[in-house]
MIVEX-132681 format. One record per residue (C-alpha): residue number from 1; residue in one letter; x, y, z. Coordinates in steps of 0.5 Angstrom, whole numbers, plus 500, padded with zeros to 3 digits. Each point is the difference from the previous one (the first is absolute). Last residue first. Layout:
BEGIN
{NUM, 'a', {X, Y, Z}};
...
# end
This chain:
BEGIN
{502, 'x', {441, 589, 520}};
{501, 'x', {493, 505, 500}};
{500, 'x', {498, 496, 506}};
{499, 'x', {506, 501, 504}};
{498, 'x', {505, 494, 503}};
{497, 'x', {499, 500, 507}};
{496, 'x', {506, 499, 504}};
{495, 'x', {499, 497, 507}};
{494, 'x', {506, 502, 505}};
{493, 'x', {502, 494, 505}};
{492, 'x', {498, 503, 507}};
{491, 'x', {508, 501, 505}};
{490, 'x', {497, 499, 507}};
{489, 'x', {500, 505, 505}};
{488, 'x', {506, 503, 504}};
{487, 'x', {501, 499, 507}};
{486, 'x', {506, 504, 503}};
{485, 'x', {505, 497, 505}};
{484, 'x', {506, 505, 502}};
{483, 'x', {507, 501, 502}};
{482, 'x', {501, 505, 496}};
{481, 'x', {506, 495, 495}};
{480, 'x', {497, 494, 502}};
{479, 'x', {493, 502, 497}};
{478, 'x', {496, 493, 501}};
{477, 'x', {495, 499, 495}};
{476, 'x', {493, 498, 502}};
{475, 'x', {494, 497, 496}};
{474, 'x', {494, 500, 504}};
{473, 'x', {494, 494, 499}};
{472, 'x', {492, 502, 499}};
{471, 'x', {496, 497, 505}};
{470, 'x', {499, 508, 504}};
{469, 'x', {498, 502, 493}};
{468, 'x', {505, 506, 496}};
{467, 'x', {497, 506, 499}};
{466, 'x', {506, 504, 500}};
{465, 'x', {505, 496, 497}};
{464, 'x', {507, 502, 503}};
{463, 'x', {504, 506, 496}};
{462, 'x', {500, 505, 505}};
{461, 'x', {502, 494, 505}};
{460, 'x', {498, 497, 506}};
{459, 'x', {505, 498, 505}};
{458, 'x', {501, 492, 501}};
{457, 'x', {499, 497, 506}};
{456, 'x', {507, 496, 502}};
{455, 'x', {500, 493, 503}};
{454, 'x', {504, 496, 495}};
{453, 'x', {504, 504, 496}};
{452, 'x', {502, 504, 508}};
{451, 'x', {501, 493, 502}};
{450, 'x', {505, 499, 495}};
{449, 'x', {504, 505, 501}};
{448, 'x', {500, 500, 507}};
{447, 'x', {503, 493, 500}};
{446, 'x', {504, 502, 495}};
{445, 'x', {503, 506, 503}};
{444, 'x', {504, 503, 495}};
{443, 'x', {506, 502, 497}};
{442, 'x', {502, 505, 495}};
{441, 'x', {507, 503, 504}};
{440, 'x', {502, 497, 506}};
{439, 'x', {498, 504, 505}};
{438, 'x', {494, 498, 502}};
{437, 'x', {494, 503, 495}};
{436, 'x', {497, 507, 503}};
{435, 'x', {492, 498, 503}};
{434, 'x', {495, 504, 495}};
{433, 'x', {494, 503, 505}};
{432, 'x', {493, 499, 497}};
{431, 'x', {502, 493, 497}};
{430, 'x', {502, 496, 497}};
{429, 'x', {507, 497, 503}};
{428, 'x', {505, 501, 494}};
{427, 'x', {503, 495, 495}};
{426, 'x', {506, 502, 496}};
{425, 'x', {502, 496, 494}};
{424, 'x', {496, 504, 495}};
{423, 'x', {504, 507, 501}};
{422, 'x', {497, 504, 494}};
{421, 'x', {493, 497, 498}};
{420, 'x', {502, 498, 493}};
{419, 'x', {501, 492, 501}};
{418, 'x', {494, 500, 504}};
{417, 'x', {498, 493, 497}};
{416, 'x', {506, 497, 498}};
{415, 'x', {503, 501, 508}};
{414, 'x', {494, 497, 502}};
{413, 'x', {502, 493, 498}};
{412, 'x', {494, 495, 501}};
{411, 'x', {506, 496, 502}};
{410, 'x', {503, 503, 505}};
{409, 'x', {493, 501, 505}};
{408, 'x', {500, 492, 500}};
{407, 'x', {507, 500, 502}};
{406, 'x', {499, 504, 505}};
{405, 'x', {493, 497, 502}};
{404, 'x', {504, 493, 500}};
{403, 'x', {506, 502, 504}};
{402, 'x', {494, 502, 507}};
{401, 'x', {497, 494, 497}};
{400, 'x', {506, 495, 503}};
{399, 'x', {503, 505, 505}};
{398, 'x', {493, 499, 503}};
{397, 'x', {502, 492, 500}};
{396, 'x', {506, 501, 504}};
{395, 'x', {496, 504, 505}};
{394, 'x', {494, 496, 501}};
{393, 'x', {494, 501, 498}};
{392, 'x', {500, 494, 495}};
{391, 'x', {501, 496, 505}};
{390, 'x', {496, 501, 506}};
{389, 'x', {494, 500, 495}};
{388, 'x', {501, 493, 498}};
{387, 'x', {497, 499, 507}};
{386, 'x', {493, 503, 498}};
{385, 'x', {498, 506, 504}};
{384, 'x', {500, 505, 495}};
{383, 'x', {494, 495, 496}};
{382, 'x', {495, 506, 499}};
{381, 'x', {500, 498, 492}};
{380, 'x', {503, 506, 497}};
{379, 'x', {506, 499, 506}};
{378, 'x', {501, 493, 498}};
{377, 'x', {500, 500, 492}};
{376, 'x', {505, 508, 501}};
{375, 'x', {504, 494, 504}};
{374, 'x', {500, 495, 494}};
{373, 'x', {501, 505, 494}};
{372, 'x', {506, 504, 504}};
{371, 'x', {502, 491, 501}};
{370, 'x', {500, 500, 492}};
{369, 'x', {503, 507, 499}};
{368, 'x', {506, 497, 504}};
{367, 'x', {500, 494, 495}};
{366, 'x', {499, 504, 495}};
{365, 'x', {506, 504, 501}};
{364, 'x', {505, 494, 501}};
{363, 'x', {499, 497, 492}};
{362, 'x', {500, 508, 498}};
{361, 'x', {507, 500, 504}};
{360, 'x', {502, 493, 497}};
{359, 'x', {499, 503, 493}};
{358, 'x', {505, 505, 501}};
{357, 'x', {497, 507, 499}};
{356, 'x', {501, 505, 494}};
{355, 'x', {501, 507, 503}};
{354, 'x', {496, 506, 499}};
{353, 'x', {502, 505, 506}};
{352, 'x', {494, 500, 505}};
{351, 'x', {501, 499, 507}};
{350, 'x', {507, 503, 499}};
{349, 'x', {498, 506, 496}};
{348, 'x', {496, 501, 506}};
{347, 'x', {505, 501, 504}};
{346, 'x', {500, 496, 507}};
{345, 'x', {500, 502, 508}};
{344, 'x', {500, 496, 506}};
{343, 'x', {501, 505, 504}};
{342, 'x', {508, 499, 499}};
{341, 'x', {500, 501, 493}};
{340, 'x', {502, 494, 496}};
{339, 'x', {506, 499, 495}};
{338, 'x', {498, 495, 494}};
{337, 'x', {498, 508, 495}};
{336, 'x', {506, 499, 496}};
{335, 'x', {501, 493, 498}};
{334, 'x', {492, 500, 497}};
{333, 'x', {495, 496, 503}};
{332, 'x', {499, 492, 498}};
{331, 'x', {506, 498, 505}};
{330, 'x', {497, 503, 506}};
{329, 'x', {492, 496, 498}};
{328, 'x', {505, 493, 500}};
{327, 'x', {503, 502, 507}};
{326, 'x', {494, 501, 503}};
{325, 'x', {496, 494, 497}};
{324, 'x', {499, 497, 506}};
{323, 'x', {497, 493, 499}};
{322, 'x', {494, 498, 500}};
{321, 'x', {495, 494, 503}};
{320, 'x', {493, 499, 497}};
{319, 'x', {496, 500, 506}};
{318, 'x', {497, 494, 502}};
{317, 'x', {493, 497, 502}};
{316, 'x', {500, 493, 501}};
{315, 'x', {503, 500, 507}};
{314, 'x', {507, 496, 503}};
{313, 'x', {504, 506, 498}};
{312, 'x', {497, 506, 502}};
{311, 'x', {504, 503, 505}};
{310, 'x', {507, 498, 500}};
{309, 'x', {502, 507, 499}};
{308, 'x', {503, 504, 493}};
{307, 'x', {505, 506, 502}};
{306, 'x', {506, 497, 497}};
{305, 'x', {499, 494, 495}};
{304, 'x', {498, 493, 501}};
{303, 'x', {503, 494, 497}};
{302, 'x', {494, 496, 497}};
{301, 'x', {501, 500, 493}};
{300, 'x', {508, 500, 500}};
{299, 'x', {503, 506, 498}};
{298, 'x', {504, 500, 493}};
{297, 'x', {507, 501, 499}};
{296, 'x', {503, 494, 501}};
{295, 'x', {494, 498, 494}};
{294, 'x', {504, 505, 496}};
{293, 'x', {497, 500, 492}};
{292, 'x', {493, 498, 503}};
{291, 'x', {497, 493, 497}};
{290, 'x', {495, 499, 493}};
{289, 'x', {493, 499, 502}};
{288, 'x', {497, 494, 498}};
{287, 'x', {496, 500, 493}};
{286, 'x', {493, 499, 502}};
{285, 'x', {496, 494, 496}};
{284, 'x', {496, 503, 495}};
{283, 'x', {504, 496, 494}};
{282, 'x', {501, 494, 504}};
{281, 'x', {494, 500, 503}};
{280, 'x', {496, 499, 492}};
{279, 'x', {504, 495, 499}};
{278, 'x', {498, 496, 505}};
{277, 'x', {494, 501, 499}};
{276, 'x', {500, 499, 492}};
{275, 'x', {504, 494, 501}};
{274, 'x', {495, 497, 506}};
{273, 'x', {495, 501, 495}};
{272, 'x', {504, 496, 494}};
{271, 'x', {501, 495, 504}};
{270, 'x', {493, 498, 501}};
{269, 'x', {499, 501, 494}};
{268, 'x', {505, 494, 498}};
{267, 'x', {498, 496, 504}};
{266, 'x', {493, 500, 499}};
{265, 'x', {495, 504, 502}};
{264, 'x', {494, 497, 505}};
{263, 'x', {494, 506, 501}};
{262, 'x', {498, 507, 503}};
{261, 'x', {495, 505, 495}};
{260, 'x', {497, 505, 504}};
{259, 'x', {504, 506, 497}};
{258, 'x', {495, 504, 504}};
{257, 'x', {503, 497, 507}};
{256, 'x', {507, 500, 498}};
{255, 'x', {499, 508, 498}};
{254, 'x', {498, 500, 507}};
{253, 'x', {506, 497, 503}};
{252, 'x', {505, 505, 496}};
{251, 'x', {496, 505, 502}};
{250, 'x', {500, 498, 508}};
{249, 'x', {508, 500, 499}};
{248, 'x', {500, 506, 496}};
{247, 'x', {497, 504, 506}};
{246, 'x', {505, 498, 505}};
{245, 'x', {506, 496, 497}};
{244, 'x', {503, 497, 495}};
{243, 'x', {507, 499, 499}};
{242, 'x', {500, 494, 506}};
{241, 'x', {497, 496, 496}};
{240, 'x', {493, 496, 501}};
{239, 'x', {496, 505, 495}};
{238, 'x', {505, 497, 494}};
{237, 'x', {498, 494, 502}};
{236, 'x', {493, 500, 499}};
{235, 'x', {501, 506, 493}};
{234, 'x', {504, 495, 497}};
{233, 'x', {495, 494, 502}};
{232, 'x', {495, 504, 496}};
{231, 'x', {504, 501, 495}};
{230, 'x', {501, 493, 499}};
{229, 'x', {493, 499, 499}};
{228, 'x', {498, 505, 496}};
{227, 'x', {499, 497, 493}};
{226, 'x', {498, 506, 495}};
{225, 'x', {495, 497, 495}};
{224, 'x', {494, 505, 503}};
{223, 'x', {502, 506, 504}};
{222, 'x', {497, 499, 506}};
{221, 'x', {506, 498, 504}};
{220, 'x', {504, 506, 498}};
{219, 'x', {496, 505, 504}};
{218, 'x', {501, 500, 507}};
{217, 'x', {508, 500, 498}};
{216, 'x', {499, 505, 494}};
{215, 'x', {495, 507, 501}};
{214, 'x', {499, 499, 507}};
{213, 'x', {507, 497, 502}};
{212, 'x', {504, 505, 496}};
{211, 'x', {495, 507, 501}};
{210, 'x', {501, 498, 508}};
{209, 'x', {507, 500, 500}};
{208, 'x', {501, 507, 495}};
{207, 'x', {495, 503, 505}};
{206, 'x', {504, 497, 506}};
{205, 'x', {508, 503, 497}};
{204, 'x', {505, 496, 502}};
{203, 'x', {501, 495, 495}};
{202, 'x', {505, 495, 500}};
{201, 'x', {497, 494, 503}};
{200, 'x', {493, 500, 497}};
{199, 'x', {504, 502, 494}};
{198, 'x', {504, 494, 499}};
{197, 'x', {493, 496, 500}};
{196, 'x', {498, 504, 494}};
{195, 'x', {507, 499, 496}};
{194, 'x', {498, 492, 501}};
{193, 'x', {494, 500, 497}};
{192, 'x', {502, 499, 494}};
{191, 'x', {505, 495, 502}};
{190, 'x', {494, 496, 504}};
{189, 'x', {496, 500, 494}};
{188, 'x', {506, 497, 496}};
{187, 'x', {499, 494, 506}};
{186, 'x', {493, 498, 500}};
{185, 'x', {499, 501, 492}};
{184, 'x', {498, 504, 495}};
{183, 'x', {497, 499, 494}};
{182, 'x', {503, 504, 494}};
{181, 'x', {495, 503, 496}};
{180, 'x', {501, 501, 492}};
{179, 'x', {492, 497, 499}};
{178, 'x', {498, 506, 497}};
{177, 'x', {495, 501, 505}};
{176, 'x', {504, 497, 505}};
{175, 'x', {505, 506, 499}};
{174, 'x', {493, 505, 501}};
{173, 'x', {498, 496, 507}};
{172, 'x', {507, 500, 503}};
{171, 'x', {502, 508, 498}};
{170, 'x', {494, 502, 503}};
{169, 'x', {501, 495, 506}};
{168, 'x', {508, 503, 500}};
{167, 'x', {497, 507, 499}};
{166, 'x', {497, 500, 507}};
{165, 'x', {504, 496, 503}};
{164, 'x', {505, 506, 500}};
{163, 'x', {494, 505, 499}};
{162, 'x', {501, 503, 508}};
{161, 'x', {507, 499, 501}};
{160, 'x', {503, 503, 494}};
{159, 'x', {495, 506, 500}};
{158, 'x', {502, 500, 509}};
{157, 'x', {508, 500, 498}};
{156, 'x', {500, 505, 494}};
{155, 'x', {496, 504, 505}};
{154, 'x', {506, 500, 506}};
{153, 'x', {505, 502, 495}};
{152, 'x', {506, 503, 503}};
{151, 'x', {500, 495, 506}};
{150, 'x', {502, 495, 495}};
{149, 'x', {495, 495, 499}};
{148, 'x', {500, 499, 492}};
{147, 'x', {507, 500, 499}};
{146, 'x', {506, 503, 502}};
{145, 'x', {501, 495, 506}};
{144, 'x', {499, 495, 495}};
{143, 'x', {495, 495, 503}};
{142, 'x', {495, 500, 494}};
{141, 'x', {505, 498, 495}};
{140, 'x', {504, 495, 505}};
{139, 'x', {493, 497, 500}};
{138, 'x', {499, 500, 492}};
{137, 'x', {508, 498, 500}};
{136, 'x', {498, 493, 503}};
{135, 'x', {495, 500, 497}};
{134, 'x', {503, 499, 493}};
{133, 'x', {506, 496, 504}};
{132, 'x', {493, 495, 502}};
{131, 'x', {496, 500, 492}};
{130, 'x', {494, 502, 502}};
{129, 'x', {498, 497, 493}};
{128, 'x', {504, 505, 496}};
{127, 'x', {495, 503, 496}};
{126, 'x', {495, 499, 508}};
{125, 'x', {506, 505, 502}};
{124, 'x', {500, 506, 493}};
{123, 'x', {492, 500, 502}};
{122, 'x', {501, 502, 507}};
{121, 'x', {506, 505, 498}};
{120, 'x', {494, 503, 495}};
{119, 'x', {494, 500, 505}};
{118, 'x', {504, 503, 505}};
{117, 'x', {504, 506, 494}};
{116, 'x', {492, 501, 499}};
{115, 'x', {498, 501, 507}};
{114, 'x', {506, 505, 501}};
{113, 'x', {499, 504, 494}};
{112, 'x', {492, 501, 502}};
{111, 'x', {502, 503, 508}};
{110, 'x', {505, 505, 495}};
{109, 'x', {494, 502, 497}};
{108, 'x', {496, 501, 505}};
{107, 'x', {506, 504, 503}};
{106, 'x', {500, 505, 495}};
{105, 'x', {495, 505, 501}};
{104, 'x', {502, 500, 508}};
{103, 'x', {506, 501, 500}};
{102, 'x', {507, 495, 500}};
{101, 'x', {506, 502, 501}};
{100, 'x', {501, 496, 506}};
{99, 'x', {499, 493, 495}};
{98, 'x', {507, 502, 496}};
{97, 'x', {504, 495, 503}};
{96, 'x', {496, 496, 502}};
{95, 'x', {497, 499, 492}};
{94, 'x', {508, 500, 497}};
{93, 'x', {501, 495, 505}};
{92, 'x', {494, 495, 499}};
{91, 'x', {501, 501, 492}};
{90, 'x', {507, 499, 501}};
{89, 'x', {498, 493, 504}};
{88, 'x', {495, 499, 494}};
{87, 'x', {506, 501, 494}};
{86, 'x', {505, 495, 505}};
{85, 'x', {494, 495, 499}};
{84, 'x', {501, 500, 493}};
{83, 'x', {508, 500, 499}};
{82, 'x', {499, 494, 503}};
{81, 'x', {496, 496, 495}};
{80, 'x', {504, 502, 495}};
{79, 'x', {497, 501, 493}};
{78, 'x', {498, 508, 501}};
{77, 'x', {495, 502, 496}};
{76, 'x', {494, 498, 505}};
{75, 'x', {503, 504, 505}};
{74, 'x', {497, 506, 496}};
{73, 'x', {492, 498, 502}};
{72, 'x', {501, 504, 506}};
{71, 'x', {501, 506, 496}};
{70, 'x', {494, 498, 496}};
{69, 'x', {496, 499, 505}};
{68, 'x', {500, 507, 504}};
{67, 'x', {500, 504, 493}};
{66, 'x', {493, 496, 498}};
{65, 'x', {498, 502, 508}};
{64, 'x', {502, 507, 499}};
{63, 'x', {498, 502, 494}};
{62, 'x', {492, 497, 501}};
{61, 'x', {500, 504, 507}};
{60, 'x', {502, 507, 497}};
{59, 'x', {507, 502, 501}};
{58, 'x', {507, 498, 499}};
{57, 'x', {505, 504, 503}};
{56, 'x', {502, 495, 505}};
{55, 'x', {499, 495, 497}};
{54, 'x', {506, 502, 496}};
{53, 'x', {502, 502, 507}};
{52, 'x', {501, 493, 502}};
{51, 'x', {503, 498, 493}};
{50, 'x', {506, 505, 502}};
{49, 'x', {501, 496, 506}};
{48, 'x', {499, 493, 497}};
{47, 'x', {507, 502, 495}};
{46, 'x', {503, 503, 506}};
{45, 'x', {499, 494, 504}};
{44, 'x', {502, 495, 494}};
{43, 'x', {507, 504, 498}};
{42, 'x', {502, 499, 508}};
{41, 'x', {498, 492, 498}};
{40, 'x', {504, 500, 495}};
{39, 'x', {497, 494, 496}};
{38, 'x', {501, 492, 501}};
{37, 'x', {503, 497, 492}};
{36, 'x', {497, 503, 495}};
{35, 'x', {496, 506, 499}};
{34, 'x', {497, 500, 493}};
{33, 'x', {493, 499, 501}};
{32, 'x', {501, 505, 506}};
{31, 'x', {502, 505, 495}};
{30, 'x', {494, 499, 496}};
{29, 'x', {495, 502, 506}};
{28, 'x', {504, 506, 502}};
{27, 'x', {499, 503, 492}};
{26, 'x', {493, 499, 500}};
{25, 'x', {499, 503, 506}};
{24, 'x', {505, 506, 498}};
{23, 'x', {495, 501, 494}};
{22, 'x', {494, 500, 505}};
{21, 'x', {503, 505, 505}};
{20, 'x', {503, 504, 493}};
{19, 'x', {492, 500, 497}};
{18, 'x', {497, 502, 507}};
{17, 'x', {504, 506, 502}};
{16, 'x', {502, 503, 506}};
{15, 'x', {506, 496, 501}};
{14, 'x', {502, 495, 504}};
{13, 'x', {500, 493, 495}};
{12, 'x', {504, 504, 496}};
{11, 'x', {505, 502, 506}};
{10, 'x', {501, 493, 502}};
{9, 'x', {501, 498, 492}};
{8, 'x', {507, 504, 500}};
{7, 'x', {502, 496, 506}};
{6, 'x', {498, 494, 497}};
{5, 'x', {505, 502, 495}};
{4, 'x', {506, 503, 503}};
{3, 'x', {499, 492, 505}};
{2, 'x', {500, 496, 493}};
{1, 'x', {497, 493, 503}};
# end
C-alpha cells in the first residue's frame, strides 16, 4: 500500500465535495484490492480517519446509510483475512477517537455506523466458520485499551453494547435465509462471549456493568441456534472467583439464572470453561507492586513515631498515622527566606513561592487532609468526645494542619492575582488601626492573617449592587495594598441585539 497515495485520498475522502469524496472511495477500494501482504497499520487508522469525516460530512438519512455500507463493504477488497479484521479494530480506533467531538446533528448517524460495522464484523466471523484464531482476534479486538471501551467514548461502548446481539439475531435470520450460516457451537459461542465475560471484571463504571449484563449476558440464551450451555457454567464460575465482588457478583449469579440452560458437557467443553476462566484471572490479576529503591532506609509498618501515643491501637477506629513534614515544607521554599523570625513570623513570599513539590509531599498532604477531614466529621456530628479526638487534638497532629492550610494557601498563589498591588507580600491586620509589621521587612503574622481572611466583615463598597437580595452571595476582594476588604457585584454577561434593520 502506497503511503504518499493514500494520504492524498485521505484529504479527498474530507473534502467538502461530494463527487471528489465519491471518487476518493472508489480510489481506496481498488487500493485495497492491490494491497498484498499485511497493510500498514498507521496507514490504516489515517485511512479510517478520513472516512470518518467522509460521513461525517454527509448529509440526508439515504446518503448516509449507502455511505455507511460502502465504507464497511471496503474490507472486502483485501485477499487477507488479517488485514480484514486489522481494518475494523482501526475503525473502533478511529470512532474512540473522535467520539467526544460528536454533537447532537450527527450523533445518530454515528449510532447507525456502529450497527452497520457490528452486523459486517459478524458476517466476516460466520465466513470464517468461527474460526478460533478469528475469534481470538475478535476479542482482542473488543478488549483494546483504545478501542471500543475507552474511558473517552462511553457512548461508542453503550451502542456496542446494546445492538451486539441484536445484530447477531438479525444477522442469523438474514445469513439463514440464504443459507450461508454457519452453526455455532458450544465452544465457539464460549470464545464469542468471551471478550463480554473479560468485561465484567474489568469494567468499573456501573452503568456500563448494568447496560453489559442487560443487553448481552441475560439476553443471550433467548437468542435461537446459540448454544449457551458452556456460557452458562463460564458465568457460574466466573462468580465464584475472587476478582468478582459486591454487585457483579450478585450480576453474574442472576444472568446464570436468566440463561436458565444447565446440563452435561463433554470433556472437552469442560476444558474449554476452566480455559476461559483462568485466562480471564491471568489477564486481570494484579501485578504485585515493585520493592523500595532503599529497603534499610525505609521505616518499618508498625514503628511508632515522635508525639504518636499508644491510645487506639486494639480499636476499630484508627486514625491515619502522618509523618512530620516540616522539614520537606522547608526545603520547598526559596534559600532566601528559610530563616524564621523569633515570634514565629514568616514572608509570604515563602508561603507561596511557586515551587514543584515532590511526590512523596503530595503523597503526605493527603494523609494530613484525610485526618482534617475526620476531625471536621466528628465535630459536625456532636461526637467532640470520641476518643479519637484526643488524638487528633494534640500537638503534634495540630502542627500537621497548621502546615497543611499553609500549604493550601501556597497553592492558590495569590502573589499572580495582586501582581500590580504594590508591596503583595505584605499582609496587615484588618482593621481600624493597622499594627507596624515586625521587624523583618515583608513578613506577616500567618495565624492573623488567615484569621483575618476567614472572619472578616467586608465593608461596603461604591460599586457594590444596591438591591442585592438577602440569599444573594457576596464577591470579596482583598485589597493587600489599603489593608481592606470590599464586595463588588458579579460581573453579568452582556447580551448583544442584532437590529431589525441588520
Amino acid at each position: 500500500m502506497d503511503e504518499v497515495i493514500a494520504q492524498r485520498l485521505c484529504h479527498m475522502l474530507a473534502n467538502c465535495e461530494e463527487e471528489k469524496r465519491t471518487t476518493a472511495l472508489r480510489s481506496i477500494a481498488k487500493l485495497f484490492k492491490q494491497t498484498d501482504g499485511v497493510a500498514n497499520e498507521l496507514t490504516l487508522l489515517k485511512i479510517c480517519k478520513a472516512l470518518y469525516y467522509m460521513l461525517w460530512m454527509t448529509d440526508k438519512p439515504l446518503k448516509v446509510r449507502r455511505v455507511a455500507v460502502s465504507i464497511v463493504e471496503l474490507q472486502s477488497g483485501f485477499t487477507d483475512r488479517k488485514n480484514k479484521f486489522r481494518f475494523f479494530s482501526c475503525l473502533f480506533k478511529s470512532l474512540s477517537m473522535e467520539w467526544y467531538s460528536l454533537d447532537k446533528n450527527r450523533l445518530d448517524k454515528m449510532l447507525l455506523f456502529v450497527r452497520i460495522v457490528i452486523a459486517a464484523f459478524l458476517e466476516l466471523l460466520n465466513a470464517g466458520k468461527w474460526d478460533k484464531e478469528e475469534l481470538e482476534e475478535f476479542g482482542n479486538i473488543v478488549l483494546e485499551e483504545q478501542g471500543i471501551f475507552n474511558s473517552r467514548s462511553l457512548g461508542l461502548a453503550f451502542q456496542f453494547l446494546q445492538t451486539f446481539l441484536e445484530e447477531m439475531k438479525g444477522n442469523m435470520e438474514e445469513q439463514k435465509s440464504k443459507n450461508e450460516w454457519s452453526q455455532l457451537d458450544e465452544i465457539s459461542s464460549l470464545r464469542l462471549m468471551r471478550p463480554f465475560l473479560h468485561l465484567v471484571i474489568d469494567l468499573e463504571n456501573k452503568q456500563l456493568v448494568d447496560t453489559l449484563f442487560l443487553y448481552v449476558l441475560n439476553r443471550v440464551g433467548s437468542i435461537p441456534g446459540v448454544p449457551c450451555k458452556a456460557i452458562a457454567k463460564a458465568v457460574k464460575l466466573l462468580s465464584k472467583t475472587e476478582l468478582v465482588k459486591g454487585f457483579k457478583r450478585k450480576l453474574l449469579v442472576k444472568a446464570s439464572k436468566e440463561i436458565g440452560i444447565d446440563g452435561p458437557l463433554s470433556p472437552e467443553e469442560e476444558n474449554e470453561v476452566h480455559g476461559v476462566i483462568s485466562r480471564i484471572e491471568t489477564a486481570l490479576q494484579p501485578t504485585p507492586k515493585k520493592a523500595p529503591k532503599n529497603p534499610k532506609t525505609q521505616k518499618p509498618k508498625n514503628e511508632r513515631m515522635d508525639g504518636e501515643t499508644p491510645e487506639m491501637d486494639n480499636g476499630k477506629d484508627k486514625a491515619p498515622k502522618l509523618m512530620d513534614i516540616s522539614d520537606e515544607i522547608e526545603d520547598d521554599m526559596d534559600d532566601e527566606f528559610e530563616e524564621y523570625d523569633d515570634d514565629g513570623y514568616l514572608t509570604l513570599r515563602d508561603i507561596i513561592g511557586c515551587r514543584r513539590s515532590s511526590e512523596s509531599l503530595i503523597r503526605r498532604l493527603g494523609s494530613i487532609a484525610t485526618s482534617a477531614t475526620l476531625k471536621k466529621y466528628l465535630i459536625d456530628t456532636g461526637r467532640r468526645d470520641h476518643k479519637i479526638m484526643k488524638r487528633l487534638n494534640s500537638p503534634y497532629y495540630s502542627r500537621q494542619f497548621f502546615l497543611l492550610a499553609l500549604y493550601k494557601l501556597k497553592r492558590r498563589k495569590p502573589l499572580n492575582k495582586f501582581r500590580y498591588v504594590g508591596e503583595p507580600d505584605k499582609i496587615m491586620d484588618i482593621g481600624k488601626k493597622a499594627v507596624a509589621p515586625p521587624s523583618k521587612k515583608g513578613s506577616i503574622d500567618i495565624a492573623k492573617a488567615l484569621h483575618n481572611i476567614k472572619h472578616a466583615k467586608p465593608g461596603k463598597s461604591i460599586v457594590r449592587k444596591r438591591n442585592r437580595k438577602p440569599t444573594e452571595s457576596k464577591h470579596v476582594v482583598f485589597n493587600l495594598k489599603n489593608n481592606q476588604i470590599a464586595t463588588i457585584p458579579k460581573k453579568k454577561r452582556g447580551s448583544f441585539t442584532m437590529p431589525v434593520w441588520y
